[in-house]
C-alpha positions in Angstrom: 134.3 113.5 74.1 137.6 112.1 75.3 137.6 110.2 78.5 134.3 109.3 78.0 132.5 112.1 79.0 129.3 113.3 77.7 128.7 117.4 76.7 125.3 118.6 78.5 123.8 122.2 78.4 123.0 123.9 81.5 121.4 127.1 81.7 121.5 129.2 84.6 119.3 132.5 85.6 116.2 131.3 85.1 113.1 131.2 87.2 111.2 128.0 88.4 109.2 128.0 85.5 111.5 128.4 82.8 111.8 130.9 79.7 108.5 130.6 77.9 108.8 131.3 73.9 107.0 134.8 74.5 109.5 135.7 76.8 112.1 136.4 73.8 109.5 138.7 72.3 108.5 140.7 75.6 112.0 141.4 76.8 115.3 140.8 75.0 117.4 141.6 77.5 116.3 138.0 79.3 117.9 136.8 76.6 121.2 139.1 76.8 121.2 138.2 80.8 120.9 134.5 80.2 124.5 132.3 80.7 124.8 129.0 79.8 127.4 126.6 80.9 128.8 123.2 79.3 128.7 120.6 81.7 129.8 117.5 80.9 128.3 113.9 82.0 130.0 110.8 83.2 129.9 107.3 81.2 126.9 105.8 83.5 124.9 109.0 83.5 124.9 109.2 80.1 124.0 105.4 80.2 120.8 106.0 82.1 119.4 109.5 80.5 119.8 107.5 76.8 117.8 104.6 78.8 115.4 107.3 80.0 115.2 109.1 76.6 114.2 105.2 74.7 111.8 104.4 76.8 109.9 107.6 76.4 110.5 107.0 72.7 109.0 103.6 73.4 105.8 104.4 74.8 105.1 107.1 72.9 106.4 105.1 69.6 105.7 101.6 70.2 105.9 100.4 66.8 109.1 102.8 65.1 111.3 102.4 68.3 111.2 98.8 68.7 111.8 98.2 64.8 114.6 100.3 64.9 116.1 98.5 68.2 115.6 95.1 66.0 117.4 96.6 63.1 119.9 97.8 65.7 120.2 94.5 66.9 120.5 92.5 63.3 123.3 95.3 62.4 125.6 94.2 65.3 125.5 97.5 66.8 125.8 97.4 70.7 122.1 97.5 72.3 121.8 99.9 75.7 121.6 97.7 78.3 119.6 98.7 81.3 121.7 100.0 84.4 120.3 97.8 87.8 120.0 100.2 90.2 119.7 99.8 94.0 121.9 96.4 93.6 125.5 98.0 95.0 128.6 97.6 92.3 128.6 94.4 91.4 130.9 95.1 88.8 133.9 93.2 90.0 132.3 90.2 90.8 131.9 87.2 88.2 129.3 87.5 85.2 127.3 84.1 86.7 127.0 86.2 90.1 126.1 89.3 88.4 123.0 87.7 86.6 122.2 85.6 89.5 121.6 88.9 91.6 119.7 90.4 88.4 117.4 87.6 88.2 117.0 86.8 92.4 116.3 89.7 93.9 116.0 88.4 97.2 120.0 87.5 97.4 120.3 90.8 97.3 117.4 92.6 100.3 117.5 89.0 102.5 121.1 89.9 103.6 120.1 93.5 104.6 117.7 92.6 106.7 118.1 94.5 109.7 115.9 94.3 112.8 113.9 97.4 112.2 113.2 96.0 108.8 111.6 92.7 109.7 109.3 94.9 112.7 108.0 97.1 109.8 107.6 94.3 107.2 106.2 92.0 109.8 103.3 94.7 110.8 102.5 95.3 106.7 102.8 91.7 106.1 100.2 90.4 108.7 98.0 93.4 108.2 97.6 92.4 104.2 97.7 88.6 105.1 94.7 89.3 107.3 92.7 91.0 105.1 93.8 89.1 101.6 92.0 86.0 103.8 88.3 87.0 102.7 89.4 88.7 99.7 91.0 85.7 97.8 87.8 83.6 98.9 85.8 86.7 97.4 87.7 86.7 94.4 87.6 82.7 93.5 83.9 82.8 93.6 84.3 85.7 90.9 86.3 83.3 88.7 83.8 80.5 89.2 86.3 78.6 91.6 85.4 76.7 95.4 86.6 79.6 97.5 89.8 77.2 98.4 91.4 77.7 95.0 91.5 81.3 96.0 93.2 80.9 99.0 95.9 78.8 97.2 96.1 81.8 95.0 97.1 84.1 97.6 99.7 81.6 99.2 102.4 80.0 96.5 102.8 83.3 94.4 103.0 85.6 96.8 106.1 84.0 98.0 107.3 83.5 94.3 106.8 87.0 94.0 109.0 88.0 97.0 112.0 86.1 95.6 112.4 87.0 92.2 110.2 90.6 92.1 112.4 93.8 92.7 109.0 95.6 94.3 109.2 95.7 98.2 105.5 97.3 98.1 104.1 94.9 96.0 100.9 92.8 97.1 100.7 89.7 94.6 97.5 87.1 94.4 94.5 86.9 93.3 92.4 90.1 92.0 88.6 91.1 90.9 89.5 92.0 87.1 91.7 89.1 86.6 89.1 86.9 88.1 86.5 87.9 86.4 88.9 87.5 82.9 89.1 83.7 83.9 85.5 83.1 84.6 84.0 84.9 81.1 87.0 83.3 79.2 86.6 79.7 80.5 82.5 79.7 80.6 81.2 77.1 78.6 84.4 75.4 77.3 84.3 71.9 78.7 83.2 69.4 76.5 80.8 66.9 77.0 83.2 64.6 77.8 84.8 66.6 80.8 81.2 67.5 82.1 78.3 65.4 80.8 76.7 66.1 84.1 75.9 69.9 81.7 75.5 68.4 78.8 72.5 66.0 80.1 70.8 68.8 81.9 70.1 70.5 78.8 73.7 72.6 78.5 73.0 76.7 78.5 69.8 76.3 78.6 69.5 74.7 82.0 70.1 78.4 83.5 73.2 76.4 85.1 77.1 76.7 84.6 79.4 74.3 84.2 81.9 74.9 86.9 78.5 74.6 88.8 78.1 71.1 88.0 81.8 69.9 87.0 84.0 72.5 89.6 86.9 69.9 89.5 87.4 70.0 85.6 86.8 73.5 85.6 89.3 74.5 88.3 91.7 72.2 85.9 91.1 74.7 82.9 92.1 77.6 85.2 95.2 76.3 87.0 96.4 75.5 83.1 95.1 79.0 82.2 97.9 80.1 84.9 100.4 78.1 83.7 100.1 79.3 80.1 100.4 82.9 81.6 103.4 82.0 83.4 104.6 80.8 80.1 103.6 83.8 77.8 105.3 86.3 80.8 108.6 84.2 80.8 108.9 83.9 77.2 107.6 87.8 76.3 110.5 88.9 79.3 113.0 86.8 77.5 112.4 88.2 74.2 111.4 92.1 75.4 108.1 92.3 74.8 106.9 94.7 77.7 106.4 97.4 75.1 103.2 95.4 73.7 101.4 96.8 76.7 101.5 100.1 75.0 99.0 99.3 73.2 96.6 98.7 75.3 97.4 102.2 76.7 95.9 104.0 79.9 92.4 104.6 78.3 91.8 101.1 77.3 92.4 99.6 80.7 90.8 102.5 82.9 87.8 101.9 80.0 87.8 97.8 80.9 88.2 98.4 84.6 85.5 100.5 84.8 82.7 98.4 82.6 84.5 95.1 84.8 83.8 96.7 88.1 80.3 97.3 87.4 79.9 94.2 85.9 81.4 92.5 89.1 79.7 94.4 91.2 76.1 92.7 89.4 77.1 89.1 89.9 77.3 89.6 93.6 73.9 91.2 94.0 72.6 87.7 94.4 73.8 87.3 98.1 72.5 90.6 98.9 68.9 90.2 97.2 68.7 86.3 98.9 67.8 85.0 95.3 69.2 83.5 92.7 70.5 85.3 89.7 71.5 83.9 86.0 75.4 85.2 86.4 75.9 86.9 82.7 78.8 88.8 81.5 75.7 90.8 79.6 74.8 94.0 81.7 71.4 94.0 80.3 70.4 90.6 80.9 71.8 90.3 84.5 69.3 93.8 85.0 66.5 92.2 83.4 66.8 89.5 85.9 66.6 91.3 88.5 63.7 93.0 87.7 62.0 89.5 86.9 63.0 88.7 90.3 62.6 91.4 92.4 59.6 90.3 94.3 61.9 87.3 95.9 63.8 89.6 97.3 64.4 88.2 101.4 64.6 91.1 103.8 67.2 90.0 106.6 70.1 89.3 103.9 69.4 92.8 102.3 69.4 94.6 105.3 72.6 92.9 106.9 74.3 93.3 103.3 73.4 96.6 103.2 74.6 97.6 106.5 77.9 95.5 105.8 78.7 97.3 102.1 78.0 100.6 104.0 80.5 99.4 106.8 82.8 98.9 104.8 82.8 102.0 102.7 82.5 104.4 105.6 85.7 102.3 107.7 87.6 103.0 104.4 86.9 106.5 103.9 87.2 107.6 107.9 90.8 105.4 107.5 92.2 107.6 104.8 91.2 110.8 106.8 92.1 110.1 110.3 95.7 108.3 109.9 95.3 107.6 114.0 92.9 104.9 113.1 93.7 104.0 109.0 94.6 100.3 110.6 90.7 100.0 110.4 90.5 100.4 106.8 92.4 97.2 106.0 91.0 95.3 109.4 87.3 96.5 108.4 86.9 93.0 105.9 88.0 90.7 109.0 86.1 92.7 111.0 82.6 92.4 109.1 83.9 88.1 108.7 84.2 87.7 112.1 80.5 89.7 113.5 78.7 87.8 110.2 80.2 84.2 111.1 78.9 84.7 114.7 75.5 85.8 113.9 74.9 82.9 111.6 76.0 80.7 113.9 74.5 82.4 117.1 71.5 82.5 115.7 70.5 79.3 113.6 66.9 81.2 112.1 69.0 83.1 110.4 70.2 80.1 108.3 66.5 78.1 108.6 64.2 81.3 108.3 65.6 84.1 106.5 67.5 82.2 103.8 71.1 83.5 104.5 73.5 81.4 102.9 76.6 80.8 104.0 80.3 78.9 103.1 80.1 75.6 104.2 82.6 73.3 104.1 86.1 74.3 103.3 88.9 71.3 103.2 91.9 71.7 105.3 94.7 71.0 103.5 95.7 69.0 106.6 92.9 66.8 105.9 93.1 66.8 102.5 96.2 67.0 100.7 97.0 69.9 98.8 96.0 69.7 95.0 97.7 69.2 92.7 97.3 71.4 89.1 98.7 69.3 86.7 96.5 66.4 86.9 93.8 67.2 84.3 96.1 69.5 82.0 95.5 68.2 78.2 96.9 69.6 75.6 93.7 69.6 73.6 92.5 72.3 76.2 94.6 74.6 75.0 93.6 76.1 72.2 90.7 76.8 74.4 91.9 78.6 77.0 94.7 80.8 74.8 92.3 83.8 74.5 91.8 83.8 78.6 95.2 83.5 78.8 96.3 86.2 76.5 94.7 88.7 78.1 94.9 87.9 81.9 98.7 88.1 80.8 98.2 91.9 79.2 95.7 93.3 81.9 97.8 91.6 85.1 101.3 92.7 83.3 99.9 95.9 83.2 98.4 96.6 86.6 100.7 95.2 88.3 104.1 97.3 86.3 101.9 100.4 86.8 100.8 99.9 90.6 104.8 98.8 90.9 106.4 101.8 89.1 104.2 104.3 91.4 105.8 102.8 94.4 109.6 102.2 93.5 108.7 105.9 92.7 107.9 107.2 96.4 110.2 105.2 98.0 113.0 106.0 95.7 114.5 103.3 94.1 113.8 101.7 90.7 112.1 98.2 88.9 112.9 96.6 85.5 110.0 95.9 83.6 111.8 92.7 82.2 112.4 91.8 85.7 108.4 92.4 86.8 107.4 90.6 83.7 109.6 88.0 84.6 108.8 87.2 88.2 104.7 87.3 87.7 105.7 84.5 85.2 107.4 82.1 87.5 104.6 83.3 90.1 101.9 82.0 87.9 103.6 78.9 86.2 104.9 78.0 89.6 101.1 78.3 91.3 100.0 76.5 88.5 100.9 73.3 89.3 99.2 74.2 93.2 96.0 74.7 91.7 96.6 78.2 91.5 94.4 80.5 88.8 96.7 84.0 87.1 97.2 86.3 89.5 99.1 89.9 89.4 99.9 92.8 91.6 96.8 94.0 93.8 95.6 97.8 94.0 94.4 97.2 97.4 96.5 95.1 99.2 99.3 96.7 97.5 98.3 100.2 99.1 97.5 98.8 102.2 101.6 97.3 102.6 102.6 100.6 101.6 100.8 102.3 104.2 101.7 99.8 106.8 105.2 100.6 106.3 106.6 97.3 104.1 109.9 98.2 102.8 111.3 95.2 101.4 109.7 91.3 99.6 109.7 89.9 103.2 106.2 91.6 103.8 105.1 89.3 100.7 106.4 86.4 102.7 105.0 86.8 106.3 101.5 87.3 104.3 102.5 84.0 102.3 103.0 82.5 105.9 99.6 83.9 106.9 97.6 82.4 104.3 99.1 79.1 104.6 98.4 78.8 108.3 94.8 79.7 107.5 95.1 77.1 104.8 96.6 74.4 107.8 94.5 75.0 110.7 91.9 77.6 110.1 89.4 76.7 107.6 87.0 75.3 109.9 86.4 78.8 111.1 85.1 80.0 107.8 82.2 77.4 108.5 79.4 79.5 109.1 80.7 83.2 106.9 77.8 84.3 105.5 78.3 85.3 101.8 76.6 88.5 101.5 80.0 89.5 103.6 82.0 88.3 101.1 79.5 90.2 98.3 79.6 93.1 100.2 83.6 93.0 100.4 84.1 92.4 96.5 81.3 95.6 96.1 83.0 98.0 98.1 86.6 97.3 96.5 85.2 97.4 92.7 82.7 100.4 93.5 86.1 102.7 93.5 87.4 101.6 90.0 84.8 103.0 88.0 86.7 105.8 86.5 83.6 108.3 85.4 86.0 111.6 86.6 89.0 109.9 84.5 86.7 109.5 81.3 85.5 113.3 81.6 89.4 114.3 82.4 90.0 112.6 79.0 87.2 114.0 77.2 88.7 117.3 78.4 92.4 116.9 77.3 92.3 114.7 74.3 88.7 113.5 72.5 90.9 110.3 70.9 91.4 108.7 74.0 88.2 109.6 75.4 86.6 107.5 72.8 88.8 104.6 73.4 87.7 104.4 77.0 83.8 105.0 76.2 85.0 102.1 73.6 86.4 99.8 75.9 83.6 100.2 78.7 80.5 100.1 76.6 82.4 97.2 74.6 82.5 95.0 78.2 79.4 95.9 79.9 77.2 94.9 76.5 79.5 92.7 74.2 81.2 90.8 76.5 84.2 91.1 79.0 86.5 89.2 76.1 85.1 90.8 73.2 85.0 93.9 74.2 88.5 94.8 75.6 89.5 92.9 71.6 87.7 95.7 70.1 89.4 98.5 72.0 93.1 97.1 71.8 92.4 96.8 68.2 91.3 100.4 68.2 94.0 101.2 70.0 96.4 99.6 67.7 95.0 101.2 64.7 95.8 104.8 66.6 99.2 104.2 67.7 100.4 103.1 64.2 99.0 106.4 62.7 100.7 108.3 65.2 104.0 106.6 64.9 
């Protein structure tokens, strides 16, 4: 239309739920009494309801819609370019400025900082910086790391995050599925070379693993696992390859989460139980040795672990129902920290009688300098680590543009998945070279900012500042933390991701994609954490390009 206006149908006299097909038939004089009206759109409206319209296309037809946006694009024909909202009119200033403001977010939110702002972001940030302490050291030991490495985690990309991501909600570090990714994708691939210390002992069969015996070399693998993530998310946001995630699709994940968590949840029973356990990524042979073991079970660490785990659960669930104390929920980790550290170390039979083990050591990076990732990187490794890498990139990109969206979506404004994609990959490639492992966006944490009242990145910086303090002056404190806290915090966060009510929903609405999630869950509790998530994405493949 001339002027560059865009013809839309409105209809008018009709009822909140619409005319329904049956209506015609039941009564024609709804359709005599109906009016419609020609409306007419303005350039940039149109602009974002075609935007809206392709990406629908997109998810629902991966596979024909981004063929025919490269044929599009090999044409000449002019490509829609995605509006940036929430950024004022930057029209009239120069192109340079334009995509420095796309691609920095935080020259846009640092100078509207108002004083209100930084009280509210200040609360969310120190709330989530005190309770991402014990989780990150939780979390490393999941991905076979000293607990330090998972404190450096939560530090360096969480303040990458906060300058380039366009999510003021957004909790970035280190997370249980992720973690547990890295430690099933790295097991066993040093050589002999890198840790002969395994080899000698009689390799696998020594009951032992190798970042047991070599933790340096191993925690060298997963700082250049994060760098090769950081790479992969750069390069797939360069070339706009966010719509690869559709093939994992909702069932797939909610499938691998579920079979992850419970799998999780297993390797931690060892702290609880006060015995040693063979860590496997096998459901059936970590339950077998428990069984075997049973009868070493030590009382005091089971009953204190016990009492923690249901601590924690009940904190959380009287927090989401009585909002006069939900600061609990977040503070109930710290809490159960801070009564466990003094028991140990009130009470020294604890330690020498009942067999409760506890942290130890952890280096102060004022002591000891902070370490560097780089140093053990060799490109013969690579090849190795490419399938860990691969899909902590696809499960963290995912999570962490879903957890993302949702917020943006209660508070109003709107994220670019290009953007998201991009800023987890300098988060990662930047932590990298700190002797960070891949991180993404966190459920938790990220819930627990939103609740707190964060509403813009400088939460994700005061909780940056948090963890490096710790990192500076407090790690002596964590001396004496007994570890079935730290099992019992990692239980009661995974215990809520096994998704049984979403696989019934499924099996209720739509039997394909209820097979896909009993696909992907059996798949990673008894073929593997790897192998299993392959052989649902390559299920899920083989569905989408039938439907498209």
């Amino acid at each position: 239309m001339a002027g560059g206006m865009h013809a839309a149908v409105i209809a008018s006299n009709l009822g909140p739920e619409g005319l329904r097909s049956g209506d015609f038939e039941a009564d024609d004089s709804a359709v005599k009494a109906l009016t419609v009206e020609v409306g007419t759109l303005s350039e940039e409206q149109a602009q974002i309801t075609a935007l809206v319209l392709q990406e629908r296309s997109i998810m629902s037809r991966p596979m024909k819609a981004y063929t025919r946006m490269c044929v599009e694009g090999l044409s000449g024909s002019e490509a829609q370019q995605p509006l940036k909202q929430g950024r004022g009119d930057t029209r009239e200033v120069g192109f340079l400025k334009r995509q420095l403001l796309s691609y920095v977010p935080a020259l846009t939110w640092i100078p509207k900082l108002r004083l209100n702002t930084v009280r509210a972001d200040l609360i969310a940030g120190v709330t989530v910086g005190v309770m991402v302490i014990p989780q990150s050291m939780s979390y490393g030991s999941i991905a076979g790391l000293p607990y330090i490495y998972g404190m450096y985690s939560a530090c360096i990309p969480t303040f990458v995050y906060a300058i380039f991501g366009q999510s003021r909600q957004l909790a970035v570090g280190p997370v249980a599925m992720v973690s547990l990714l890295v430690e099933a994708g790295l097991r066993g691939v040093l050589t002999e070379e890198q840790c002969p210390k395994w080899y000698a002992a009689g390799g696998a069969k020594s009951g032992r693993l190798q970042y047991q015996d070599c933790p340096l070399e191993y925690a060298q693998l997963a700082t250049l696992a994060a760098a090769t993530v950081g790479m992969m998310q750069i390069v797939a946001s360069i070339l706009k390859l966010g719509f690869l995630v559709s093939f994992l699709g909702h069932p797939v994940t909610s499938g691998f989460t579920s079979g992850a968590a419970i799998i999780i949840a297993l390797s931690q029973l060892k702290y609880i139980l006060g015995y040693d356990i063979h860590n496997s990524e096998y459901i059936y042979e970590t339950v077998v040795a428990v069984v075997e073991g049973i009868h070493k079970t030590q009382v005091m660490p089971l009953v204190l672990g016990v009492l923690t785990l249901a601590f924690l659960i009940l904190n959380k669930k009287l927090a989401l129902k009585h909002k006069r104390i939900s600061m609990l929920g977040p503070l109930g980790p710290l809490v159960c920290c801070l009564v466990g550290t003094l028991l140990v170390w009130l009470f020294p039979s604890l330690r020498e009688e009942h067999h409760i083990k506890y942290i130890g050591e952890i280096p102060s990076v004022l002591v000891e300098s902070w370490p560097i990732g780089v140093g053990g990187w060799t490109p013969g490794a690579l090849g190795k680590i490419l399938p860990t890498a691969m899909s902590a990139c696809l499960i963290g990109y995912m999570e962490s543009i879903a957890i993302g969206k949702s917020l943006a979506g209660q508070h109003g404004y709107e994220i670019e998945a290009g953007q998201e994609m991009l800023a987890l990959g300098i988060a990662n490639f930047v932590g990298a070279f700190f002797s960070c492992y891949p991180v993404t966006g966190s459920f938790s944490r990220s819930a627990v900012s939103n609740s707190t009242g964060a509403v813009s990145q400088l939460a994700g910086v005061i909780t940056a500042a948090i963890m490096l303090a710790t990192l500076l002056f407090l790690t002596p404190l964590f001396y004496y933390l007994p570890k079935y806290v730290l099992a019992a915090i990692v239980m009661s966060s995974v215990i809520p991701l096994v998704a049984i009510a979403e696989a019934k929903k499924l099996y209720r609405v739509k039997r394909a994609d209820f097979i896909l999630w009993v696909v992907a869950f059996l798949g990673t509790l008894f073929l593997g954490v790897l192998p299993g998530i392959a052989v649902a994405v390559c299920l899920s493949l083989v569905i989408v390009i039938y439907e498209s």
